[in-house]
N, C-alpha and C positions, 0 to 999 in steps of 0.2 A: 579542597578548595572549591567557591561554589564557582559555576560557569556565567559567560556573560547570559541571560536570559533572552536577550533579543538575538545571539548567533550562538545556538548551544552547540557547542565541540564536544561530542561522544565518540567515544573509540572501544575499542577495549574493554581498558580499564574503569569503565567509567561507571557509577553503581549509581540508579533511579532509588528516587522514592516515592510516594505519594504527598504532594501538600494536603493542609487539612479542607480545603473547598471542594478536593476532587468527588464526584458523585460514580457510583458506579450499579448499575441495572443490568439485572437478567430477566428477559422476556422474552419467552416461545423460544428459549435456545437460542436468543443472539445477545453478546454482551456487548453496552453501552457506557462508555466512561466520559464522564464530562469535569470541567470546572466551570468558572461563571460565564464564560461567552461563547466555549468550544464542546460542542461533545461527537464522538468518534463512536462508530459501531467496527466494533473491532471483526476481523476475520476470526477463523476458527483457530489458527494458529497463532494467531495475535494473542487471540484471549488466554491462549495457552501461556506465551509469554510475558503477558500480564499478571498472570496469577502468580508468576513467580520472584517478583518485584517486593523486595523485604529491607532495602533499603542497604542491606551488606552485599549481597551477591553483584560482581561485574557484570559485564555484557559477559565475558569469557565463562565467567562459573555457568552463568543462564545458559548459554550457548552450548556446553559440556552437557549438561543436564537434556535439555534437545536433543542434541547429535547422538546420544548415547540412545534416549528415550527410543528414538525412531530411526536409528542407522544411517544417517546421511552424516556431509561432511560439514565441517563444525566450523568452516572459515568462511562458510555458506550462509551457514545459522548468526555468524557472527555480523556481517553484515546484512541482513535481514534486522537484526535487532537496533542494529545501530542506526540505522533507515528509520524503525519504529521509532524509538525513543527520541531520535532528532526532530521528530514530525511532531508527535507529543507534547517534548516539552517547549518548543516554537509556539507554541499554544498554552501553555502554563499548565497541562493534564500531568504533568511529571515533574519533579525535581531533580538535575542531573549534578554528580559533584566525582570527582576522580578521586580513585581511593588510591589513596598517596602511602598508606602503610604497607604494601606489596612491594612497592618499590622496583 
């Protein structure tokens, strides 16, 4: 179910995608992702967590995937992501939608 655009609720559960305007540049090692009015130069961790945005994975799979990567705690990671993604798609750089087949 897609969220309201103008107050995006990400939790969890909640699985990004890319719209098709979003832009995204690597220059000198920093990554830049934009759509038409907003663009973000992501952290080093961010961009980590950006690559990993496929449109299935929750915040929770992404999150797993992190914690595991680099040994920290994954409730950490979790909202750290959730932080990102709400920042994002308040800008329309993300599509946010809760994947409701986990249940």
């Amino acid at each position: 179910m897609p969220l309201d655009e103008t107050n995006p609720q990400v939790g969890p559960g909640s699985v990004a995608s890319l719209p098709l305007n979003v832009k995204i540049r690597n220059h000198r090692g920093t990554t830049v992702v934009g759509g038409y009015e907003h663009f973000f130069e992501l952290t080093g961790s961010a961009a980590h967590i950006w690559r990993q945005i496929d449109g299935k994975r929750t915040v929770t799979d992404i999150a797993g995937l992190i914690a595991e990567e680099y040994d920290i705690d994954r409730e950490s990671v979790v909202q750290d992501i959730v932080e990102l993604f709400t920042e994002l798609a308040q800008h329309d750089v993300v599509n946010i939608v809760q994947d409701d087949s986990r249940g």
